[in-house]
C-alpha positions as CSV (number, residue, x, y, z in Angstrom):
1,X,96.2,95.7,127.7
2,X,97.7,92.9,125.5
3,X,100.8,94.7,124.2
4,X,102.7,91.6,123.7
5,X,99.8,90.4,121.2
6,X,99.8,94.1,120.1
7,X,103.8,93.9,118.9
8,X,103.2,90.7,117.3
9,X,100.4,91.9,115.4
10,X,101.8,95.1,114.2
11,X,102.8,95.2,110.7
12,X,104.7,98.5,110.8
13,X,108.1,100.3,112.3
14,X,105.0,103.0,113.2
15,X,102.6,100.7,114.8
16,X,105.7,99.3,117.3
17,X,106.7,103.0,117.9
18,X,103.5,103.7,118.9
19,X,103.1,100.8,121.1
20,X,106.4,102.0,123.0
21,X,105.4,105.4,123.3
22,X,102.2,103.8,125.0
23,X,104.3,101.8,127.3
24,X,106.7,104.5,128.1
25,X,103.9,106.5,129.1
26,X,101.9,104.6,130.9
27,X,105.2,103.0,132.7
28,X,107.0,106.6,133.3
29,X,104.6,109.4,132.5
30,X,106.6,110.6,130.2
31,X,106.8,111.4,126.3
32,X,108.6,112.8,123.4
33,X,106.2,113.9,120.8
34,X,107.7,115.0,117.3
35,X,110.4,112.3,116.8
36,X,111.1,111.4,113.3
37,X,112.7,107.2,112.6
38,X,114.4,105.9,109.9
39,X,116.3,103.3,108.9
40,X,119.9,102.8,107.5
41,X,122.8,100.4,106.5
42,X,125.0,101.2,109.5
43,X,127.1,98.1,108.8
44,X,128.6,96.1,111.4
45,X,132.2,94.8,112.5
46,X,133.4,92.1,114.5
47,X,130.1,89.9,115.1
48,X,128.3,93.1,116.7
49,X,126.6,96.2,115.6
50,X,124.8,99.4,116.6
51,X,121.5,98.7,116.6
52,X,119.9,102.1,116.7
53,X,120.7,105.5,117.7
54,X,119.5,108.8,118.8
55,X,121.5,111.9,118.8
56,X,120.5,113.9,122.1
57,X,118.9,117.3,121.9
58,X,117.4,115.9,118.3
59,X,114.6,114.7,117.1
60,X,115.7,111.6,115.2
61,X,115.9,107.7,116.2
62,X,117.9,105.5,113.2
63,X,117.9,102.1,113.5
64,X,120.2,99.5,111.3
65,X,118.4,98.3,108.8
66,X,121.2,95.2,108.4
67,X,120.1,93.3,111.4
68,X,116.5,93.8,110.7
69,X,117.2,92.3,107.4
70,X,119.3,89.4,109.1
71,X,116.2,88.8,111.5
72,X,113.8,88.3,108.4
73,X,116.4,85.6,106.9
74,X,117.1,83.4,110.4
75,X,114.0,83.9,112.2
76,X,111.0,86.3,111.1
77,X,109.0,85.7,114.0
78,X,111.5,87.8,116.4
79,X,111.5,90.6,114.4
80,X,108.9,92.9,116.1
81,X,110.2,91.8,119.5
82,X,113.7,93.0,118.9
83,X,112.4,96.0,116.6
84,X,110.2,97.0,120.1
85,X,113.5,96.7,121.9
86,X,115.8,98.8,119.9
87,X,113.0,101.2,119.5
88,X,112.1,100.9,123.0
89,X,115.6,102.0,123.9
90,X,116.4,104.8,121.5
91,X,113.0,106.1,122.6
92,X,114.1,106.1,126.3
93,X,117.2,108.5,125.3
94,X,114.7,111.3,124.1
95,X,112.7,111.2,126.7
96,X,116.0,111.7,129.5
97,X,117.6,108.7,130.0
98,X,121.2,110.1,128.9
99,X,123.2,107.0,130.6
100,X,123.7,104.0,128.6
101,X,124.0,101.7,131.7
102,X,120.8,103.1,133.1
103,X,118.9,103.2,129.7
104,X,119.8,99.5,129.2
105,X,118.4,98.7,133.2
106,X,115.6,100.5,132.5
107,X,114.5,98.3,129.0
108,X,114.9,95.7,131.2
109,X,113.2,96.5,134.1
110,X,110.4,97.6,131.4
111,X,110.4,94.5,129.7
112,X,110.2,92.4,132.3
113,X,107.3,94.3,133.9
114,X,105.2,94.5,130.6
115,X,105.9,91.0,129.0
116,X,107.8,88.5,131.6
117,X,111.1,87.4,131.9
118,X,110.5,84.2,129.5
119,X,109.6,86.5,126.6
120,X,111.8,87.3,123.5
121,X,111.7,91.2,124.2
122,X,112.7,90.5,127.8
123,X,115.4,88.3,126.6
124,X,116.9,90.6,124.3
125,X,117.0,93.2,127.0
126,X,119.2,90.8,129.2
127,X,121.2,88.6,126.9
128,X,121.2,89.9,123.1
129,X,124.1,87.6,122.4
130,X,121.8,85.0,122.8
131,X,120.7,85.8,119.4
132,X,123.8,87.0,117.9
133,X,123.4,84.4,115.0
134,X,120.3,85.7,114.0
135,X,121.9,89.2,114.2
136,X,124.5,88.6,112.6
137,X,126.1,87.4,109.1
138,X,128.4,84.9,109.5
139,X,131.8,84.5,108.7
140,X,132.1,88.8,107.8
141,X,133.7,90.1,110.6
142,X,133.7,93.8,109.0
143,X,131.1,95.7,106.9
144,X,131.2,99.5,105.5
145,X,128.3,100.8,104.7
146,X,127.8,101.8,101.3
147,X,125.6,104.6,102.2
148,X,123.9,106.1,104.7
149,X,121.1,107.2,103.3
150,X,118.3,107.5,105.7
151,X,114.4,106.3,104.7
152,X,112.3,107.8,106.8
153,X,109.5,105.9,108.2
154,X,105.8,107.5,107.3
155,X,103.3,107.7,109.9
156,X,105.5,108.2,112.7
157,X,103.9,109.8,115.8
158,X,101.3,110.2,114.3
159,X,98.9,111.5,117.2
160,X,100.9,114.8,117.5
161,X,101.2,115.6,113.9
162,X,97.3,116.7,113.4
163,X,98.3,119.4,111.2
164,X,98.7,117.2,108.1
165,X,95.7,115.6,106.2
């Protein structure tokens, strides 16, 4: 399967998360079925930023909506290939992978294996500061959030949820 063609074509935070669960699955055997994502403002400071985050023993992934936003200003086309690699990564968390070293090896070692070391998701996993610029605003060195309200993404996992018409 194509799933580099697949992330390029998706045209929602719910087809790339279920593209990763795919991966994951496929590469690991394993799976974490009722996960909820959203997205937030969770700012940044000092030309870095959390990209995403899950809260072990929950059921929750939140990715940072700034960088997303910053991705659609500098360079669109990288947008699904980073969103794959932040989800990617949060999604690794829930399913065990409680070290951040060993989470980070693993993206990699995933990457690498599913799309090649040439390609953007593959180079995210080994050297995100290359695209630092695209990531982040220039000349702010600190932003606060104004809020963090959380928008949940709709049609998330949607395989296990067959309850709901």
């Amino acid at each position: 399967m194509d799933y580099g063609k697949k992330i390029k074509k998706a045209k929602s935070i719910s087809e790339i998360f279920e593209i990763t669960k795919d991966i994951v699955r496929e590469y690991l055997g394993a799976e974490q079925a009722g996960l909820m994502v959203g997205i937030s403002d969770l700012g940044y400071r000092n030309n870095g930023f959390i990209g995403a985050f899950y809260l072990l023993n929950s059921n929750m992934i939140v990715i940072n909506k700034r960088p997303l936003g910053r991705l659609l200003q500098t360079n669109p086309a990288l947008y699904n290939y980073y969103l794959f690699h932040v989800i990617l990564h949060e999604y690794l968390h829930s399913v065990g992978s409680e070290d951040e070293d060993e989470t980070r090896q693993l993206v990699y070692e995933i990457s690498g294996h599913y799309f090649g070391e040439s390609h953007a998701i593959t180079q995210f996993a080994s050297k995100i500061e290359k695209f630092m610029p695209n990531l982040t605003y220039p000349g702010k060195e600190h932003v606060v959030p104004k809020d963090i309200n959380i928008e949940f993404v709709k049609g998330i996992d949607r395989k296990n949820i067959n309850y709901i018409n």
